[in-house]
N, C-alpha and C positions, 0 to 999 in steps of 0.2 A: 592707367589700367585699374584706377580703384572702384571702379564698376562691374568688378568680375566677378562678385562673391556669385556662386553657384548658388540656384536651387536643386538639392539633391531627393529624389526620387525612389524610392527601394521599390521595387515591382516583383521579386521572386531571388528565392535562396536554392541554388543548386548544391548538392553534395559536391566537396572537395577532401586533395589527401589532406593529411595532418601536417604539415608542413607551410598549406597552402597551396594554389594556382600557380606552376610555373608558366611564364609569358613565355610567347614563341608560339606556340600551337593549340591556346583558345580563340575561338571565333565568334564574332557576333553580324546577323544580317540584319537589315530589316525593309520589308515589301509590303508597305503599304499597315495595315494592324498587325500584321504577324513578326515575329522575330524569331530568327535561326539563331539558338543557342550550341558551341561546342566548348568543350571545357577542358578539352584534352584527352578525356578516355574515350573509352568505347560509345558513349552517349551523346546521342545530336536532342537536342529539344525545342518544341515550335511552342512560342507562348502569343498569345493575343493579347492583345496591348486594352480593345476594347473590351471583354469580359474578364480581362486581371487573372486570365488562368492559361494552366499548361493545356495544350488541345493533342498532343503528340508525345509521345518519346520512342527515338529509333534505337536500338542496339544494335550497331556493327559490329564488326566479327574483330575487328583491331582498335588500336587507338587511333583518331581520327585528326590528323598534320592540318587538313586545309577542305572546306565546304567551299561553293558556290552555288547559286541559285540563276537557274533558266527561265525568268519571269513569263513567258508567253505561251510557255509550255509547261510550266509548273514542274522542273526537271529539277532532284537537287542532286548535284553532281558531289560525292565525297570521299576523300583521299584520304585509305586507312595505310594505319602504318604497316610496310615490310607486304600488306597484301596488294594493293592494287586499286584503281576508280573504280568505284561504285553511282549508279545510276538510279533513281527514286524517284519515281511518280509518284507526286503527293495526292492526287486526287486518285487514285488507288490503293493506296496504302491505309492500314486500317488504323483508328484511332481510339479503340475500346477503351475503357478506363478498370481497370482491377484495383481492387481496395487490399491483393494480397501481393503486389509487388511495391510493396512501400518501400525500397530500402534503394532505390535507383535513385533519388533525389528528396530531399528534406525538404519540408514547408514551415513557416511561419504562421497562415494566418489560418491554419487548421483546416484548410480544401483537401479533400480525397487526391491521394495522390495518382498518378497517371500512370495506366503499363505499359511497360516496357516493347515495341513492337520489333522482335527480331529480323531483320535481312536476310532475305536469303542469299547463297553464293552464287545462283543466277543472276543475281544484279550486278555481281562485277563485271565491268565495261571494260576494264583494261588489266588485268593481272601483270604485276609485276612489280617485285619487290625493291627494285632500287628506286624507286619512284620516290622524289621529296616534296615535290608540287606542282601544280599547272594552273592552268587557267583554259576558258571556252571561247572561243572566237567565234561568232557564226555558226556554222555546223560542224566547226573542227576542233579539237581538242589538241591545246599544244603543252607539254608535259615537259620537267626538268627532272633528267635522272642524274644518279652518282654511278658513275663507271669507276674501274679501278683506277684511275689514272688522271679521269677527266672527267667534266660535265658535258652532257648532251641532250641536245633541245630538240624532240620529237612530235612531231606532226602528225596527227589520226584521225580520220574521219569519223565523227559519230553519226548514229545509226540514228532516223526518225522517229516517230513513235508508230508504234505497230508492229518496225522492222527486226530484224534480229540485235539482242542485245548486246553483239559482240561488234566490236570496230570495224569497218568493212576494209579498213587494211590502211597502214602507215605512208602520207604525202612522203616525207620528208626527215631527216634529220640531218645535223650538226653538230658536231663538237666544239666544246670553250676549251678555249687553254688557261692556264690558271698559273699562278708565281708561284705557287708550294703545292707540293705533292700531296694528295688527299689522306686521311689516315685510313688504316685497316690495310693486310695483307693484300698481295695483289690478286684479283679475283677475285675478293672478298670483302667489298668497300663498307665500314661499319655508318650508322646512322647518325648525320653532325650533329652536333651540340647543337647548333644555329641554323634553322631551317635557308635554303634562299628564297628569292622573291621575286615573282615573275610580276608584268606589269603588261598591258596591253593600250598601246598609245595611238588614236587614229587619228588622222583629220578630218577639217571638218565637212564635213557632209557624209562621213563614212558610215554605214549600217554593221558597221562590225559589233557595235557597244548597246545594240537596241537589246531594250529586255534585261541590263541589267539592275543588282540592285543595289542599293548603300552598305557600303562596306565591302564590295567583290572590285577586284583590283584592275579596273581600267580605266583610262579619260581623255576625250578630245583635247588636242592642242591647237591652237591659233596656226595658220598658215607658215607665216613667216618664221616663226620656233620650229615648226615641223620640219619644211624644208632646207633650216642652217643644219639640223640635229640630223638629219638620218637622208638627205641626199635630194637630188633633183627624181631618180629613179623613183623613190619613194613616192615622193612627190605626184608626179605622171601617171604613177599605177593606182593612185591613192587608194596604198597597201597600210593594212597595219601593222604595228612595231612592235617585235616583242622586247620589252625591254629588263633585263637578267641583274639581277644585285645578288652577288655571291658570297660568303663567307669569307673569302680573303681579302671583300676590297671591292671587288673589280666592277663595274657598271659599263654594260654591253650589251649591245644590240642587234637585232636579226630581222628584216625583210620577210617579213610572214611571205608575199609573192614570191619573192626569190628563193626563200625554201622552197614552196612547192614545185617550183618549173626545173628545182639544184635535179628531180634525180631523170626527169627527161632528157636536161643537156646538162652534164656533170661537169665542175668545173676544178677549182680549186677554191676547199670548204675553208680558210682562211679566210674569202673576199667574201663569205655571207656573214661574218662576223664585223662589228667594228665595234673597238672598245672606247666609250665615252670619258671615262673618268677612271681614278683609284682612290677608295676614301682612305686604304691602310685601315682600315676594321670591316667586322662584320657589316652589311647591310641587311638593314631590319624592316627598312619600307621605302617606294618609291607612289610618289604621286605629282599630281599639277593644279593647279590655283590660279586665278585672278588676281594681279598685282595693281591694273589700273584701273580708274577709277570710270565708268561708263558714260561717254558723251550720247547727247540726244542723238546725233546721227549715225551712232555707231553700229556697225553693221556683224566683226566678229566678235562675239562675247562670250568666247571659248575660252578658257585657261591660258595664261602665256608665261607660263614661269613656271617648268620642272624642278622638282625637289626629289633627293634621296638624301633618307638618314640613315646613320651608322649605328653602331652596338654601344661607341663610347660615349655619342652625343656627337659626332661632328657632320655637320647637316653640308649639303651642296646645293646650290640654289642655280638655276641657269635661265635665261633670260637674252632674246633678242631686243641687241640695240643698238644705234648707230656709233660711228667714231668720230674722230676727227674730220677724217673725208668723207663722210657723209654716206658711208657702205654701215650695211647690216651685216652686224656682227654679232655669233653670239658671245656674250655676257656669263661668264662661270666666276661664281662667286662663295666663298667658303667661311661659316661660321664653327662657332662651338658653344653648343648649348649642353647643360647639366646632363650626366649619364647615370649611372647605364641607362639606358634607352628599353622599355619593356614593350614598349608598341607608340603608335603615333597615326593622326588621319589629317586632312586638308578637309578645311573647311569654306565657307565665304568670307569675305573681305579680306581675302589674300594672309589668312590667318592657319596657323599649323599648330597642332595640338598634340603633343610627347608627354608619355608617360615615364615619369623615375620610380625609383622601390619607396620615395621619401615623398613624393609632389606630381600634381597634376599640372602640365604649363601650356599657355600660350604663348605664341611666338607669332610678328607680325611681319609679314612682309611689304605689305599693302604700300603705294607712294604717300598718299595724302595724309597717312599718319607714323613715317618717317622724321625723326629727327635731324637725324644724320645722315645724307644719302650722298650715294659718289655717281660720277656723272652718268651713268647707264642706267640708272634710275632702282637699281638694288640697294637696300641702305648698307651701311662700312660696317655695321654694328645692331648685331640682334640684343634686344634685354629682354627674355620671356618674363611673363607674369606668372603666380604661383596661383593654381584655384582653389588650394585646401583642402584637395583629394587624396589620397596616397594609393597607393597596390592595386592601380589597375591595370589591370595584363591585356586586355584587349578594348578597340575604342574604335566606334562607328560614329558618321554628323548625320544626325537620323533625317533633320530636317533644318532648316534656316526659316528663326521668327521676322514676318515682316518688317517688324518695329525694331533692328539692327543686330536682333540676336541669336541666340545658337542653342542646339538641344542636341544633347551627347548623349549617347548610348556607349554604356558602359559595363565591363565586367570584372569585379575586384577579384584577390587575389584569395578572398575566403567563399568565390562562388555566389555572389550575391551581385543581380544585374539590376544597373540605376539607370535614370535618368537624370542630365545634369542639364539645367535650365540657365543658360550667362545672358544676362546682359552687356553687350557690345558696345552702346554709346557710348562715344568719346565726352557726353557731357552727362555729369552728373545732377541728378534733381535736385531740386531747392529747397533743404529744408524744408521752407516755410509753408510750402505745399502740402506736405506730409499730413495726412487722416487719421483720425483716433483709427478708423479701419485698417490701414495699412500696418499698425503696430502686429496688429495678431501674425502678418505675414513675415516681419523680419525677427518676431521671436521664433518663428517656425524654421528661418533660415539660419538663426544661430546656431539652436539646437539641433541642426542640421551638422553645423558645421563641430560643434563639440561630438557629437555623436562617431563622426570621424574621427577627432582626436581622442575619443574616447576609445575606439577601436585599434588604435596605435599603442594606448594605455597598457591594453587589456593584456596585448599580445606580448609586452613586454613583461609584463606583473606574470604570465603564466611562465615565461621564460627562467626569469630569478625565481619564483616557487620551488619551481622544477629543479632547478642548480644547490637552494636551501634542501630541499627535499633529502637529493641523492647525497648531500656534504652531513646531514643529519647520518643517513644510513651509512655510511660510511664511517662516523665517528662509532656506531654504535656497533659497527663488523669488528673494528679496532679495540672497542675495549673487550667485546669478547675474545678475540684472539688473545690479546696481553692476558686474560685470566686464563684461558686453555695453555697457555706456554708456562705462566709463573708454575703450573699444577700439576709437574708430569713428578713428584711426587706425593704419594700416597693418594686420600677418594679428591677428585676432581667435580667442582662445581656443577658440569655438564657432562654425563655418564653416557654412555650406551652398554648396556647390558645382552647377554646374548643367551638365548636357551633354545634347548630343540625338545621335539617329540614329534610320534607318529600322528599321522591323523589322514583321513579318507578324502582326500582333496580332489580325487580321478578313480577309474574305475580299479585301480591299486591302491596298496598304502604308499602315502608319501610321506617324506620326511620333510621336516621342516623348519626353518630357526627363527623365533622370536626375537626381534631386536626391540628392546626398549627404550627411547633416548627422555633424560629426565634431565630438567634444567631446574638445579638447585641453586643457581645464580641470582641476581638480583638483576640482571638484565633480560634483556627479551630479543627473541630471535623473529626475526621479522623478514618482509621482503625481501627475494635475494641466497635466504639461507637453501639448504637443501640438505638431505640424508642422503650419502652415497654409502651404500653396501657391496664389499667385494664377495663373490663366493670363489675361491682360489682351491680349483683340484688336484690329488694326488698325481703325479707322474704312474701310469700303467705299470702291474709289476713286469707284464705281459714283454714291452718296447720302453725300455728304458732308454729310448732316444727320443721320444715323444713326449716334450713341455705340457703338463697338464694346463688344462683352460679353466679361464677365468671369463665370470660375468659378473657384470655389475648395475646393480639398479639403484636410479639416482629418483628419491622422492619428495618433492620441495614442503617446506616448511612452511605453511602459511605464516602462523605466528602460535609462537612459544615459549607463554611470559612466566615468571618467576613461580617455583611450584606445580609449573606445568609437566604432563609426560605425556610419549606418544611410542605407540605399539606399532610394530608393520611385521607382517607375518609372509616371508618366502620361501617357495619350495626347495629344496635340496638336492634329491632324487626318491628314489632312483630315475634314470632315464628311461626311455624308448626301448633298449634293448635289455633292461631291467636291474643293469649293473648301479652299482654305485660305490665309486672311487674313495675309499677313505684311507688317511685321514683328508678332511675338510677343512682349509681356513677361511673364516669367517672375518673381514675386517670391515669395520666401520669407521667413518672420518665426516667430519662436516665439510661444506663446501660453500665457499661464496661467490657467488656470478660477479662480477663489476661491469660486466659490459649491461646485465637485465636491471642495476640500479643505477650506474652511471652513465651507461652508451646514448640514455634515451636526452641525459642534460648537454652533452655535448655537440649533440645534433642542432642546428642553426634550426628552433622554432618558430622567427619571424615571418608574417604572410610575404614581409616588402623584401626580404633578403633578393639580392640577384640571381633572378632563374636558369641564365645560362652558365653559372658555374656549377660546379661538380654539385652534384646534391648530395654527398656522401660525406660524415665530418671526416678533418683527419683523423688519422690512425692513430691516437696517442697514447690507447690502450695496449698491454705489453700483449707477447703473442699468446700465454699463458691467461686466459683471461678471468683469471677466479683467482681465491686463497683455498687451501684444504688442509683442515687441521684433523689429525688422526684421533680420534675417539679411545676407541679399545683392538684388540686381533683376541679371537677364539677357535681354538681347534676343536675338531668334530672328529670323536675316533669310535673307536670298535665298543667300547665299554659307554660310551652312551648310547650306541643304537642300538644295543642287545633288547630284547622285549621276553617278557618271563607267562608264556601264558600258566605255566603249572603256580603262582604264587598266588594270581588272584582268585576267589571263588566264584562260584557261578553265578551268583548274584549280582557280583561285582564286572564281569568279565566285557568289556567294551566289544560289542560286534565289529570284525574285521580290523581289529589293530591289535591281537594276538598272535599272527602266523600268517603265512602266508599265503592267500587268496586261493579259497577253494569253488570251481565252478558248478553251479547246482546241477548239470548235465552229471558231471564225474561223481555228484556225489549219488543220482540216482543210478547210474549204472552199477556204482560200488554197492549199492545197496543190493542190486540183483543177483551179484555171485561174484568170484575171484577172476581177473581179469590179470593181465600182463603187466607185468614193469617196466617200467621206459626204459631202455637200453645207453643212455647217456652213461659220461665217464663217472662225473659226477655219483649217481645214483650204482652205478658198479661200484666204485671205490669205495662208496658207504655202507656196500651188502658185502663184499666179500673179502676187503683188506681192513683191518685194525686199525680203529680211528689214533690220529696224528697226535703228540702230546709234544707239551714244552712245558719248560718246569724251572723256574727260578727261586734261589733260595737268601733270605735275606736275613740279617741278625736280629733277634729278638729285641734286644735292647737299642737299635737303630730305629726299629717299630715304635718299639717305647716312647722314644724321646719323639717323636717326628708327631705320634698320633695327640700327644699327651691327653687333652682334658676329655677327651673324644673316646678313650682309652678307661673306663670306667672298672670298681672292682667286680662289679657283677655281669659286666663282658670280658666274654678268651678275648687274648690277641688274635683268634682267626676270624670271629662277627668284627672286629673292627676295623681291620686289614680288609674284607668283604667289604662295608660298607664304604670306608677309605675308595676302595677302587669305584664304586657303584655308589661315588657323591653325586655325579652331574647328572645320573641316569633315574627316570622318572618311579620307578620301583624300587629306591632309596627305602621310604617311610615303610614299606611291607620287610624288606631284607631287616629293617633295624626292630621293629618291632616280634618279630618270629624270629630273631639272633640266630641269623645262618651265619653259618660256616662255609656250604656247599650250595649252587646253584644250578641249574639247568637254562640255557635259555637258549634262544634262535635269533640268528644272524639276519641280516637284510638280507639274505638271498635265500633264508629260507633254510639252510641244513641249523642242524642242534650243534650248540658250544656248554660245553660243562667249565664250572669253573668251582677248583678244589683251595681253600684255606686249609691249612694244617700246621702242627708245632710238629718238628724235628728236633732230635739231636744227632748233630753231626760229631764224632768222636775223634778222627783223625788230624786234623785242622790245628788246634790248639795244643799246646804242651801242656797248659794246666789241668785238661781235662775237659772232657764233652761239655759242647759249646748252644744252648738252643738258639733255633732258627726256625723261622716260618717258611714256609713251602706253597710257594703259589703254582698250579699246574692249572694248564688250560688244555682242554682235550675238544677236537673236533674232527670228523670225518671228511671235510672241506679246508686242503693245504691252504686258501687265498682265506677263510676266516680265521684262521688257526694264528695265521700268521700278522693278520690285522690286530687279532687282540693281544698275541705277543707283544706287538710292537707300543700298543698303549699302555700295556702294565710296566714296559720299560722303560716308556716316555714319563711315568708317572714316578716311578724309582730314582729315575735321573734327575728330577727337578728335586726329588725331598733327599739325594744325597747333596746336592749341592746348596743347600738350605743349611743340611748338618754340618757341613763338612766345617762351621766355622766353628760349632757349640762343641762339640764332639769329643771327648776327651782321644788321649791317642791309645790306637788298635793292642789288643792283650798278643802274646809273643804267641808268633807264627811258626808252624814246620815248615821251613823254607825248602827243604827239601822236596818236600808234597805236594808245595805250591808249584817248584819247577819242574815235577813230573809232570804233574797234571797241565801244565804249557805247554808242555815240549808234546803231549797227547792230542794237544787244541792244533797247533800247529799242524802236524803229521793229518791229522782230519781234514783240514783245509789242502792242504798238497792234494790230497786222495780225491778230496771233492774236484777239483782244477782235471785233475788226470781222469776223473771220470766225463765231467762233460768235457774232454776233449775229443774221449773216444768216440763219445755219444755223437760227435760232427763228422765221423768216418764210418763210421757201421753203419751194416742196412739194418732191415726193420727186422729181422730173424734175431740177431745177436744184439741186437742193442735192449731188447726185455732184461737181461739177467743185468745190464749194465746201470740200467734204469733204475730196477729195482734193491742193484747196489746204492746207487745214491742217495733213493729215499732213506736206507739204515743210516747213512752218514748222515743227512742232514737231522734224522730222531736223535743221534746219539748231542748234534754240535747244540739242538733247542734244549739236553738235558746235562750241563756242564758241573760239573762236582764243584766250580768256582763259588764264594762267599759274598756276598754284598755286606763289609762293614759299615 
């Protein structure tokens, strides 16, 4: 075999996934200059061999398992996946060219690429989803589906041309039985890993096989093979055979006549069945060949020697031939050639051609160049030859060279269809022969063949990149993590900062928080990273049974290298129904994918990898698939979203982020004359009852120490305390500069919040003598703002007592007495309050006003407590 070096060919590049071509369900035909390309998806493509271009491309409506071609009627018969046979007249179908659907198939040598011609759903001939392959007989179409349980081989007439495109009704069917149960639920049979393989076997002199082409699965067999293989019946009716290679193994056959006459006289569908063989693996091809050598008077020069190969490589060879006593017998005979098995064709001189993920091989069967042959004239022992091909998934013998050799048609596993040119002579040329001309052609074959091996290269070199790549990103996720952990004391390398204010984002004001993220590291944040933002809402004061919601928006980081900062600006509220839930936590945390930097290295990128296994890598990524390191948490309360339109001047005054949205309708009517008041509660409560007050009083010298440097001699402690409260909020710079004491301002919903600083002296309290204190009262007409910004002057209290409480010297001597009145007063309020909303759940609506209106005094007196904050 060292005559085998191919000439290899590249004639056109079709688009493939990224992975590659899995074998099993690309096709390749060829009739005469044209060639039927399928590649597995939705796309069939006709190339011409004589003008080197695409003349066609079909889009079917599914992926496409199995084409064949009706040469005398130019019918292409094609089997999508899950829908059904589709039927195509090529000399009707149109073959325009668009220069704007370029993205169906890629090219090389810079030709306008070809459009796309959609199918329509009229062309399906046989609908029906369990369908895994067939083949055409004559005028009949005989089809192999997956049933829940079993396979069954059905028989249907096609329609001629003119006639209606739907089947004019089912000869026939039978069912296989099979050693293992098929997978998927029953009723619900899923689509196999490994297609099966129908084969159509006549003899000779049959018109079942007229019309087809190279590469469409059927072929005469010699007499005497015929009739050991499939019966005397057979035989007599000279019927063709359909012959089944299954998934499990099994190689089995069926009397095409005796289906059709099974549903006239019914029998028992067992005896239209006979099973040939078990290979114990999947079957991936069945075909027949010429084993012997041609005498001058020979008269059948049909094929005599069936072959099916397996998934693993283990090939079956069968062959009539005499015994000892002198009967015909057939001949089964069982090799093992190199696997997996991606596809395989028969060729001339009793030659068979299998593809691996690693190797293009031949295999001989032929006598004359047999080493080793046992007495039935099969040899004991296959040695295939290697031809320096690798990853082709599907393989046609286009034609046989006079001069003893062979031309392949070929389609690799990256979409690129060749031609491979072998020399078959068992005798090698002589040196001495060789022509300074002939040089130019075997440096053309080398670079042939390195071109291959350089393609094996490539695809490994992208492999390891890719593996280096993601072990780079990964070291560099690492050390930012180890510096965001070493730093959860004091300012951190990598910050997020968080601020709000109003602004006109929709046809209201919205609010809104700036998050800043600045990396003061010395690493960079790359591929992978992402900004995730929580915005976490207040529980309703309304239904305290109802978890405030949370959203979160995740924004990936392209890259963010040392120095770098980046801003992302999100809404807050209010919402739809105008409300907005404060207080707001804002939290920020980085987040790192491993599956979007390392899933993609894991995945098996080889073209040659084996296509019938799972295409999915294992799962070795944890179920959590990222790291999330927490940034910063920032709360949003009532004292930053207060807005002061009385501070700033006219000049200054931002249209529409002052107050709350007034429409130009309301404002011309109010211009015409006085008009009515809305009758809400709201707007009652604020005309006719005394706006809401709370009032907390804190030690002066608590103040003192907590504000210090901020605390200057030419500011009271009530501008600092003021400002204090109204740090985060964006009318800071106006409050500090005009040293208020007192402000005015409007809530997110629009009613007015006063907010009073003042120095007290409290006299009772102390035994040494009157004690000063600061006096923060908050006043508003709207109980839900009232009590919002109670709650953040106390949230703010609370952090700067526990600040103090370690520097603090200890408290000047208390009237303890005064202290325990004034408890035993707190308490007694809180009973009253209980006893009042209990009543409030039995009274009707008459008697429950004075009860109501008792509660509000208790809860004014519990917001205004004679208690001290030292």
């Amino acid at each position: 075999m060292a005559g085998l070096e191919p000439r290899v060919e590249y004639l056109e590049s079709f688009r493939c996934p990224l992975g590659g071509l899995a074998a099993g369900k690309p096709r390749v035909l060829c009739h005469g200059a044209e060639i039927f390309v399928s590649t597995g998806s939705e796309f069939v493509y006709v190339y011409d061999q004589e003008g080197r271009l695409l003349t066609a491309v079909y889009r079917f409506p599914g992926q496409v398992w199995h084409l064949e071609l009706w040469a005398p009627r130019r019918l292409l018969y094609v089997l999508c996946a899950q829908k059904g046979i589709y039927c195509l007249s090529l000399d009707q179908a149109s073959r325009s060219v668009n220069q704007g659907d370029g993205d169906d198939r890629g090219s090389e040598d810079g030709q306008p690429p070809c459009a796309a011609v959609p199918v329509h759903p009229d062309a399906c001939l046989l609908p029906d989803d369990t369908l895994c392959t067939f083949t055409v007989v004559d005028d009949m179409l005989v089809t192999l589906a997956q049933g829940p349980a079993r396979w069954k081989v059905q028989l249907s007439d096609c329609p001629c041309p003119g006639e209606d495109a739907r089947p004019r009704g089912q000869i026939g069917e039978v069912e296989l039985s099979t050693s293992s149960p098929l997978a998927g639920a029953p009723g619900e049979p899923t689509a196999p890993h490994i297609l099966p393989v129908l084969c159509c076997v006549s003899p000779p002199g049959s018109s079942a096989l007229q019309g087809r082409t190279r590469g469409s699965r059927g072929c005469l067999l010699e007499q005497a093979l015929f009739g050991l293989l499939f019966g005397v019946d057979a035989s007599l009716l000279e019927s063709p055979v359909i012959l089944c290679g299954l998934p499990d193994g099994q190689l089995c056959c069926v009397v095409l006549k005796t289906l059709v006459t099974s549903r006239l006289s019914p029998g028992d569908p067992k005896a239209l069945v006979k099973i040939l063989h078990h290979l114990e693996e999947p079957v991936v091809f069945i075909g027949a060949l010429k084993t012997e050598s041609l005498a001058e008077d020979a008269e059948d020069t049909h094929p005599d020697c069936l072959v099916a190969l397996g998934h693993g490589g283990r090939i079956l060879a069968i062959k009539a031939s005499w015994d000892e006593a002198g009967t015909l017998v057939p001949e089964l005979r069982e090799y093992q050639l190199p696997g997996p098995v991606l596809c395989a064709a028969c060729g001339g001189g009793g030659r068979v051609y299998h593809s691996t993920p690693s190797e293009l091989c031949v295999a001989d069967l032929a006598r004359g160049r047999a080493s080793d042959r046992g007495p039935g004239g099969l040899p004991s022992l296959l040695c295939p030859a290697g031809l320096g091909i690798c990853s082709v998934v599907t393989l046609s013998v286009s034609c046989e060279v006079p001069e003893g050799g062979a031309r392949l048609l070929a389609l690799s596993a990256r979409g690129r269809l060749m031609t491979c040119s072998l020399d078959l002579s068992s005798e090698m040329p002589c040196p001495t022969r060789a022509a300074v001309a002939d040089t130019g052609q075997k440096i053309k074959e080398l670079l042939s063949g390195i071109g291959t091996v350089s393609e094996r290269v490539s695809s490994l070199k992208k492999a390891v990149d890719q593996r280096n790549k993601a072990l780079t990103c990964l070291n560099e996720a690492m050390n930012v993590s180890c510096v965001l952990l070493a730093s959860r004391e004091g300012p951190r390398p990598i910050s997020c900062t968080t601020t709000t204010a109003w602004s006109r984002l929709q046809p209201q004001d919205m609010l809104t928080a700036t998050c800043r993220l600045e990396n003061n590291s010395g690493l960079s944040l790359d591929r992978g990273w992402a900004l995730c933002v929580q915005v976490l809402t207040s529980t309703p004061a309304s239904d305290t049974d109802v978890a405030g919601s949370a959203t979160t928006y995740t924004i990936p980081v392209d890259r963010l290298g040392p120095g770098d900062r980046r801003e992302v600006t999100l809404p807050l509220g209010p919402g739809e129904d105008g409300a907005l839930d404060l207080p707001l936590t804002v939290s920020c945390a980085l987040h790192y994918s491993l599956r979007e930097v390392v899933g993609g290295a894991l995945a098996p990128s080889e073209s040659f990898k084996d296509p019938f296994l799972d295409e999915c890598p294992p799962d070795v990524l944890p179920e959590q698939d990222g790291i999330c390191l927490p940034l910063s948490k920032h709360t949003v309360d009532m004292l930053q979203c207060l807005r002061f339109p009385g501070l700033a001047t006219p000049h200054t005054q931002p249209s529409g982020l002052l107050g709350p949205v007034s429409d130009s309708v309301d404002t011309f009517l109010g211009s015409l004359g006085p008009r009515s008041e809305p009758a809400g509660p709201a707007s009652l409560r604020a005309k006719f009852l005394p706006p809401s007050v709370a009032t907390i009083r804190v030690s002066a010298e608590l103040l003192r120490a907590a504000l210090g440097d901020s605390h200057t001699a030419g500011t009271s402690l009530g501008c600092a305390t003021l400002q204090w409260l109204l740090a985060e909020n964006t009318a800071l710079d106006v409050v500090r500069s005009r040293r208020l004491s007192s402000v005015q301002g409007v809530a997110p919903d629009g009613t007015d919040l006063h907010l009073t600083i003042r120095e007290v002296a409290v006299t009772h309290l102390c035994t040494a003598g009157p004690m000063q204190t600061v006096e923060i009262q908050v006043e508003s007409s709207s109980l839900a703002s009232l009590c919002s910004a109670h709650h953040a002057v106390i949230g703010r209290l609370q952090r700067m007592v526990v600040e103090q409480a370690a520097q603090s010297s200890s408290p000047p001597d208390l009237r303890v007495q005064y202290l325990r009145q004034i408890h035993i007063n707190h308490e007694t309020l809180l009973r009253e309050v209980q006893a009042l909303r209990d009543r409030l759940c039995t009274e009707d609506e008459a008697s429950s006003c004075g009860t109501a209106e008792r509660l509000l005094q208790v809860y004014a007196q519990l917001r205004s407590p004679s208690l001290l904050l030292l």
